[in-house]
C-alpha positions as a printed Julia matrix, in Angstrom:
500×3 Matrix{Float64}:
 55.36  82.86  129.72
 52.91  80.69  128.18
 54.41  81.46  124.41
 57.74  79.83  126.03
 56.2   77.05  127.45
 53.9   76.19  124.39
 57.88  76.9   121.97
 59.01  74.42  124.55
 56.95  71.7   124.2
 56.8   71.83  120.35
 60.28  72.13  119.97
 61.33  69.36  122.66
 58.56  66.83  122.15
 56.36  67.22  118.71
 59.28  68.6   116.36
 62.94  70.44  116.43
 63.4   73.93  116.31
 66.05  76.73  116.86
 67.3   76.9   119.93
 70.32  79.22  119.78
 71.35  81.67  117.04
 73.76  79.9   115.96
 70.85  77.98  114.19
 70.43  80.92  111.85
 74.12  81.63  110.86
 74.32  79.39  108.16
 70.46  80.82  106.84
 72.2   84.22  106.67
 75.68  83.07  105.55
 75.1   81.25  102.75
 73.24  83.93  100.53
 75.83  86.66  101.75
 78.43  84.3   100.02
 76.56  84.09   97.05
 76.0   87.5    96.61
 79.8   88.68   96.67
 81.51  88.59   93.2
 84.17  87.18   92.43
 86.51  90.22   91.8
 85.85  90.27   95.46
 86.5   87.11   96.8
 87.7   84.25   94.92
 85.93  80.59   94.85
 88.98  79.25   96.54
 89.15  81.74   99.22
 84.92  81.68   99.05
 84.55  78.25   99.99
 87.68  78.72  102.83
 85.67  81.28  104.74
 82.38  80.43  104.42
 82.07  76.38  104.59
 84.1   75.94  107.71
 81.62  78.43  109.11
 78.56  77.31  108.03
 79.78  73.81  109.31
 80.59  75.03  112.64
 77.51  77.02  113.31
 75.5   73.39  112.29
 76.78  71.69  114.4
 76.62  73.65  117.49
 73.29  74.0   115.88
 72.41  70.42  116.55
 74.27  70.46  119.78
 71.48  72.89  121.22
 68.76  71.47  119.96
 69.79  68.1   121.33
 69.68  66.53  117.61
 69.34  67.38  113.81
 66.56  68.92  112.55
 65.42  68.93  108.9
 66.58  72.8   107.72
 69.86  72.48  109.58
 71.18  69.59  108.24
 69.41  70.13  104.54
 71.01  73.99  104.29
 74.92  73.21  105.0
 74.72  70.33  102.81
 73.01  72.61   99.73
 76.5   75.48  101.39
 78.61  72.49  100.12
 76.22  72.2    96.58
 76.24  75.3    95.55
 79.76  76.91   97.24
 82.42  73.96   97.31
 81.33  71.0    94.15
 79.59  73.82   91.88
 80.14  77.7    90.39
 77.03  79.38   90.42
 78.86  82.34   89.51
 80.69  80.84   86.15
 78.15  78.07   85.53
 74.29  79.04   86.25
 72.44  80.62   84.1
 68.76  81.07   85.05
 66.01  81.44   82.46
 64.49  84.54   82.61
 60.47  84.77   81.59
 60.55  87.47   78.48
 57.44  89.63   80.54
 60.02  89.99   83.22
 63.26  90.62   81.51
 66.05  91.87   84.11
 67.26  95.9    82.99
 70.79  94.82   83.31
 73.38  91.61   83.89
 74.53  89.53   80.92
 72.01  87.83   79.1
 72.28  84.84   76.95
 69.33  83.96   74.23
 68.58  80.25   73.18
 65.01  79.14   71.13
 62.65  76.84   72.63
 60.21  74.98   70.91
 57.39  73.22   72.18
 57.41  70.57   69.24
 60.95  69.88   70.41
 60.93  69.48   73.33
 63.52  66.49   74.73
 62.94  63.63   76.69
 62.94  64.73   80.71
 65.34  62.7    82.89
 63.11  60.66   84.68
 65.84  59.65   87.87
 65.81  56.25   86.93
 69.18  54.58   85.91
 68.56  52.94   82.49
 70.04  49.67   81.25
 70.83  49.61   77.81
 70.79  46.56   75.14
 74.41  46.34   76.0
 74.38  45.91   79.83
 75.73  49.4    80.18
 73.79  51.67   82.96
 72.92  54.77   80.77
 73.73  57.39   83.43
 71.72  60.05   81.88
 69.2   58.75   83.33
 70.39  58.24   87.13
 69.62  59.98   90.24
 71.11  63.0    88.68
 74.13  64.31   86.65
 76.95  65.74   88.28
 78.11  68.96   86.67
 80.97  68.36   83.99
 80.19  64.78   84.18
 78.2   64.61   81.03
 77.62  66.41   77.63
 77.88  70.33   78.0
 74.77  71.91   78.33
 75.52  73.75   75.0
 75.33  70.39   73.17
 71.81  70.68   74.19
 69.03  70.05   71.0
 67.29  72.6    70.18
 64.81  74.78   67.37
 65.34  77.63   65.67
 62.22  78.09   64.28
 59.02  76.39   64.47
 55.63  77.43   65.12
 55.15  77.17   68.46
 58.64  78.16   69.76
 59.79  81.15   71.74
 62.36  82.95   72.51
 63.95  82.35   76.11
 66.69  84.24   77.92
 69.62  83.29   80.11
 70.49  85.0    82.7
 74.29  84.32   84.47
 75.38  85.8    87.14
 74.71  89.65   87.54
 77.32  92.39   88.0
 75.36  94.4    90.29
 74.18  94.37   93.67
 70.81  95.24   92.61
 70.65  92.34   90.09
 72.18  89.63   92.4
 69.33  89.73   94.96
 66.73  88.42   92.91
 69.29  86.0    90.9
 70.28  84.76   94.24
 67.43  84.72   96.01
 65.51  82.93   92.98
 68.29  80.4    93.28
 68.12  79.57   97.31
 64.35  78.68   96.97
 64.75  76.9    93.87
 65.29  73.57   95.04
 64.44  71.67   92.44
 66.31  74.16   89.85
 63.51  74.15   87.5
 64.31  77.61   85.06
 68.14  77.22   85.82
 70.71  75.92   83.34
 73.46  74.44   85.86
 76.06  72.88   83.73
 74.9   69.35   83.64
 72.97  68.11   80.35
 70.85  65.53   81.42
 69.2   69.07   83.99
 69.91  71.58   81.16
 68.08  69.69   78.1
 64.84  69.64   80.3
 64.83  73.87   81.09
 62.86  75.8    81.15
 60.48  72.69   82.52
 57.17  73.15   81.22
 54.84  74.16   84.05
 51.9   71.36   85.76
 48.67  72.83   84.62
 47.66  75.01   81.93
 45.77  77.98   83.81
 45.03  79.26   87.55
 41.66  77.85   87.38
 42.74  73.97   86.38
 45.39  73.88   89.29
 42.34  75.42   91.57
 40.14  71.96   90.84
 43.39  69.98   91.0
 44.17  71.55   94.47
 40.03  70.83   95.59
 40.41  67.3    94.13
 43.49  66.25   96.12
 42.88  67.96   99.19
 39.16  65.89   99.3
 40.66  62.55   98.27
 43.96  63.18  100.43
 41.33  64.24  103.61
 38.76  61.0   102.98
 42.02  58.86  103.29
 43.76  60.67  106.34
 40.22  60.18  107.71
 39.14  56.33  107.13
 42.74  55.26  107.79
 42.65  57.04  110.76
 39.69  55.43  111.69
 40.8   52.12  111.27
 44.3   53.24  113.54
 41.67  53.55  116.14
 40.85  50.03  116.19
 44.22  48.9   115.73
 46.2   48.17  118.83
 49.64  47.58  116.96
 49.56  51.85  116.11
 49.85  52.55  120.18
 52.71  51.94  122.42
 52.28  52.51  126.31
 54.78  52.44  128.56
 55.51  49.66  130.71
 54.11  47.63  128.25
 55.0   45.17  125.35
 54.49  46.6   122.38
 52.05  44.43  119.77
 54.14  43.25  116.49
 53.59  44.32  113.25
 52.55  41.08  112.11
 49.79  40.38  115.21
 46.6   39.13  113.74
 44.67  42.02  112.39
 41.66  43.43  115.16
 38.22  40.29  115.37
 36.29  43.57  113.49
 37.65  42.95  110.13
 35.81  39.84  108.08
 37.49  36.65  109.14
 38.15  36.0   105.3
 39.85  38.93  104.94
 41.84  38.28  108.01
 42.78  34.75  106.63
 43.59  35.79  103.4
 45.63  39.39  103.63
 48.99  39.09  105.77
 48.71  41.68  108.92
 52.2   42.99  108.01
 51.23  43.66  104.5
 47.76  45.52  105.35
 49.1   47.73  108.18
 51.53  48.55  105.63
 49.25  49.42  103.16
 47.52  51.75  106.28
 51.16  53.3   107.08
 51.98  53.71  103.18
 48.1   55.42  102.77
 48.5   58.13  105.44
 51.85  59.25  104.1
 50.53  59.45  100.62
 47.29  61.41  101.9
 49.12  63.64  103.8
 52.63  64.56  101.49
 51.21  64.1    98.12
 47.52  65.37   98.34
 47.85  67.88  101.31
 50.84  70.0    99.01
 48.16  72.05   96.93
 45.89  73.64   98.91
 48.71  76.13  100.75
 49.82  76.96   97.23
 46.42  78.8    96.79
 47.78  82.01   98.51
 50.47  82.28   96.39
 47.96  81.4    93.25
 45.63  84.47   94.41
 48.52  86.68   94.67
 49.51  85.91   91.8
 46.21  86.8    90.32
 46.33  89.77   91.89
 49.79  91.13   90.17
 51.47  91.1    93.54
 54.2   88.25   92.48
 55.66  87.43   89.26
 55.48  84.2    87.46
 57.92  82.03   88.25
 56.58  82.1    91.86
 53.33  80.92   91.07
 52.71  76.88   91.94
 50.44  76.79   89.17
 53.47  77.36   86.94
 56.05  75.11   88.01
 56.39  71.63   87.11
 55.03  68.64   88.46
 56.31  67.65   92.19
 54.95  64.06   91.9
 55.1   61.9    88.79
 52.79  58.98   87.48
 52.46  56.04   89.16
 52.78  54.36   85.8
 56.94  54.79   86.14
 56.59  52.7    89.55
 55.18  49.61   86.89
 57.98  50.45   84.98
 60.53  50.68   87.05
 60.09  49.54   90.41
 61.7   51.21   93.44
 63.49  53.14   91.11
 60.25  54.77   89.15
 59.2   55.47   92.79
 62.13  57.39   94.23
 63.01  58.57   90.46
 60.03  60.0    89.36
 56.94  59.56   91.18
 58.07  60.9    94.39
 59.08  64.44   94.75
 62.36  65.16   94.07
 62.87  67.92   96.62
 66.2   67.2    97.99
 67.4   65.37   95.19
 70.03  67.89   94.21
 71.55  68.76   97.68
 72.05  65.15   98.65
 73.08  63.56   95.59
 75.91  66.05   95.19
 78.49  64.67   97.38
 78.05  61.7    95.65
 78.53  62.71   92.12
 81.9   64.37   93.42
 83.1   61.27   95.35
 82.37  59.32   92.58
 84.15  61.39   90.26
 87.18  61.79   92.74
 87.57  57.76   92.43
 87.23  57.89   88.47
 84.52  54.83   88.65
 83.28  54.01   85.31
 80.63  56.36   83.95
 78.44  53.51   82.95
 79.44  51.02   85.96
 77.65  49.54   88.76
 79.84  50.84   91.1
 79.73  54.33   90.2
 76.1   54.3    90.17
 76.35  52.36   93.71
 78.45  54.97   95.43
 75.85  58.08   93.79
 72.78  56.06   95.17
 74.09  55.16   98.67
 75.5   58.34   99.21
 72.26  60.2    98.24
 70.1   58.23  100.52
 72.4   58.09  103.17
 72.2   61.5   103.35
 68.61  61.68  103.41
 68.07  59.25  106.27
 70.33  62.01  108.12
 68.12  64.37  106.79
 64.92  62.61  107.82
 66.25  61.98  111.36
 65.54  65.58  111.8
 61.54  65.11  111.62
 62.65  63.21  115.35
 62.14  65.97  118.89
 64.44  65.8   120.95
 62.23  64.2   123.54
 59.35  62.39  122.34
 56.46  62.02  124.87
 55.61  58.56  123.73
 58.72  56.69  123.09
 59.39  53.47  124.87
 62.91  53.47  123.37
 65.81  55.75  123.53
 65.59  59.19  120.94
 68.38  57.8   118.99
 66.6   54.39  118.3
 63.79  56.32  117.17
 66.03  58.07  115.01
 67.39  55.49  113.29
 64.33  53.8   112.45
 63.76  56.83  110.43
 67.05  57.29  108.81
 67.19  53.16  108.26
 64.39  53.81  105.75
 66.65  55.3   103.46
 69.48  53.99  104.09
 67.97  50.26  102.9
 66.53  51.87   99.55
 69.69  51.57   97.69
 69.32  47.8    98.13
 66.46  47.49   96.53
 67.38  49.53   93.28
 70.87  48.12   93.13
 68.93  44.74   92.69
 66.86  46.01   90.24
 69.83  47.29   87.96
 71.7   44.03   88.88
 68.98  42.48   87.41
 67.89  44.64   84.15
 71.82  44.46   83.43
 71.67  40.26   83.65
 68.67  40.06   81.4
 69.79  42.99   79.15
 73.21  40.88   78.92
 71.46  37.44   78.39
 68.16  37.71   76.84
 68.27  41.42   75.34
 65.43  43.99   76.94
 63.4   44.59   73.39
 61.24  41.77   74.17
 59.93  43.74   77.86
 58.94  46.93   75.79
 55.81  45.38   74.7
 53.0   42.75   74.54
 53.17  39.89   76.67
 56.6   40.55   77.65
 55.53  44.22   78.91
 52.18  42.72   80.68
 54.66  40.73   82.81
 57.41  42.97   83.37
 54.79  45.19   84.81
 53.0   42.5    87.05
 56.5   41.64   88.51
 57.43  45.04   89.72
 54.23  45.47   90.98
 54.89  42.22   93.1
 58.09  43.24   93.92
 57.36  47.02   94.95
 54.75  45.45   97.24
 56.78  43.17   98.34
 59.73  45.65   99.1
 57.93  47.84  101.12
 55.8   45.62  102.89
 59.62  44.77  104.43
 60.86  48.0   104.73
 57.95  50.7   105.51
 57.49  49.47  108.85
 60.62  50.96  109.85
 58.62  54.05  109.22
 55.33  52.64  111.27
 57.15  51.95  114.07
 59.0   55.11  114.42
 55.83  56.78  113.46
 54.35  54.29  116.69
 57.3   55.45  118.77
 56.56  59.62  117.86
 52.91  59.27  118.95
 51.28  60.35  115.6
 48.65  57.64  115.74
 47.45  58.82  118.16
 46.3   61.95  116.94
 43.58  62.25  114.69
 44.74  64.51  111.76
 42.15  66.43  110.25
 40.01  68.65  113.01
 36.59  67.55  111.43
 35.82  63.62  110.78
 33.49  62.75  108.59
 33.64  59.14  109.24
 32.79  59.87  113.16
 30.11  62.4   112.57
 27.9   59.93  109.88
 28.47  57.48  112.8
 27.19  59.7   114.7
 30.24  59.76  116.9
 30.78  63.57  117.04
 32.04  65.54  113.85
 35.11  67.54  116.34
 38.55  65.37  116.71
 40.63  67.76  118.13
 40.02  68.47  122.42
 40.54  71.89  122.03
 37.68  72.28  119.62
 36.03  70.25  121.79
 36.46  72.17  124.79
């Protein structure tokens, strides 16, 4: 009884979860559709039986659960990816390591070089000397929107190249499971070819760190620098009545003066909104980007061990966060585009490659790259809104408010990088762009995004604070052991339970 109770609460009040089995139709539908040929069932007749489905089984999903949660609303949309706008069966071709060629299933050899390799899409829409938005370079490219994937540069020879193999879709059963499988839990499609060049030219990616041992003190480093700022943030939050809301009572704006404690310069000099931004912006930094690593050592040691292959190694897969640099470059764009992960980039920027497509909007046109960016983050507001229980404990507003906050993040980014291509395109158009590519003009391209990323989401990230204010999760200290209380000689235990 206790095991209910204890699902109960996590699932109604800290974060959604399953509550009927209709929840796990679409986990189990989707890869049985992918595994059946096509001399079985045709695409057409594919996409008839299993999308409406999958759909259904969502939504009375969400119905139970009293709201969306992250996997149910992330898995029908990557059903309508991979069965209705793409072919995995005529177009995907995954890139098989040579140590662990397949026995059987049609394979296709290519060269790569490691002298040659091409220039990885970074995500970040491009303006050209002509005004023209070089899509190559945009969220992502829609299959058969761009250059084939066989137009692709490569080497035939070279010293450091070798030789990589293709694998498409397997004729039997035996085959399929990995191919599929590989493919559900690839969400980035790193070591696929999918059709689209601006993906394609960049596979196989070239993996993050060049041995076991460097991703080990990678993993040590982040985890220390991600806990230290988890921990001193945290300990500010403490003194900080804006982070706590209490029922009954008004809740303090994000733009009170900052707590008597700090040094009155510093209070009459930094703006409160921009500093408990800064706070809000830290902790999710600490905790998504420098808290990845450390789980990834289990499947590092098992790797060591023999027990898994390559390819599912961390240590061997590309980079999920970029440099900062590109945010210096680029803005909001270098931030979404290539310094943040890029985890559901493919499964919510589909639909609006497709719809984009379906209107036949200029491939280098405003519009077309307007439609592709608000329908991506659009999606992943909806996406985000399932981080939101059903009933949280805390919240002095109504679940859907709370919601929104979170999805509103999102939805607002496209205004920011529409801007910033407005822009590029009037200065490309007026004043050419070769004069921001270096020197002076470079130095102050670079201090005005910095200004204006600051800027940006000093507006918008509170969205995030106060649904994060709403949720409770300032209130809870996240790391067990503080280091900051126990050289204070406050106690080294934040968690009652440990306490107890």
């Amino acid at each position: 009884m206790r095991i209910d109770l204890d699902y109960h609460y996590l699932t109604h009040h800290v974060v959604p979860g399953p509550q009927s089995l209709s929840y796990f139709v679409s986990l189990l539908l989707l890869p049985i559709a992918l595994l059946i040929p096509r001399s079985i069932l045709s695409r057409r007749h594919s996409i008839f039986i299993f999308v409406p489905i999958i759909l259904a089984a969502s939504i009375h999903a969400w119905y139970s659960i009293g709201g969306p949660d992250v996997i149910s609303v992330d898995v029908p949309l990557w059903c309508l990816f991979l069965l209705a706008l793409n072919d995995p069966w005529t177009d995907f071709r995954r890139i098989v390591n040579p140590q662990s060629r397949p026995s059987s299933g049609r394979i296709h050899q290519a060269t790569f070089s490691t002298e040659s390799l091409p220039e990885v899409p970074t995500g970040i829409p491009a303006v050209k000397a002509n005004s023209h938005i070089g899509e190559q370079t945009a969220l992502i490219e829609g299959p058969g929107d761009d250059e084939p994937a066989s137009s692709a540069p490569s080497s035939d020879e070279g010293e450091d190249s070798c030789e990589i193999e293709e694998q498409s879709y397997p004729g039997s059963l035996w085959q399929r499971l990995p191919w599929v499988g590989t493919l559900l839990v690839s969400i980035r499609l790193n070591n696929w070819k999918i059709g689209s060049y601006s993906h394609d030219r960049s596979q196989p990616a070239p993996p993050a760190f060049k041995s076991r041992g460097s991703f080990l003190i990678y993993s040590i480093i982040s985890f220390i620098r991600g806990y230290l700022v988890l921990d001193l943030t945290r300990a500010y939050i403490s003194t900080d009545s804006y982070f706590v809301t209490t029922k009954g009572n008004p809740s303090v704006p994000i733009n009170a003066p900052l707590p008597p404690h700090l040094p009155s310069l510093f209070r009459s000099l930094v703006p409160p909104q921009l500093f408990r931004t800064m706070i809000i912006g830290a902790q999710a930094w600490a905790l998504i980007s420098q808290m990845f690593y450390l789980p990834c050592l289990l499947p590092v040691l098992l790797h060591s061990l023999g027990w898994i292959t390559d390819e599912w190694s961390p240590h061997n897969w590309p980079p999920y966060f970029g440099s900062p640099g590109t945010i210096l470059h680029h803005g909001v764009r270098g931030f979404w585009g290539q310094y943040w992960h890029q985890t559901m980039r493919f499964s919510v920027s589909g639909p609006g490659y497709a719809l984009a497509s379906w209107l036949k909007l200029r491939r280098d046109g405003l519009w077309r790259y307007a439609i592709i960016t608000l329908v991506a983050f659009g999606l992943s507001g909806i996406v985000h809104m399932g981080l939101v229980p059903p009933e949280p404990p805390h919240a002095t507003v109504p679940v859907n408010s709370v919601r929104l906050l979170v999805a509103g993040f999102f939805w607002v980014q496209p205004i920011a990088m529409l801007v910033e291509v407005a822009t590029a395109r009037a200065i490309a158009s007026n004043m050419g762009l070769n004069q921001w590519q270096a020197g002076n003009g470079l130095r102050l391209r670079i201090t005005l995004n910095f200004i204006w990323v600051i800027v940006w989401f000093t507006i918008c990230l509170p969205l995030i604070g106060e649904a994060g204010r709403q949720l409770g999760y300032w209130r809870v200290w996240p790391m067990p052991i503080s280091v900051w209380k126990g050289l204070r000689g406050e106690g080294w235990l934040t968690w009652p339970f440990l306490m107890n």
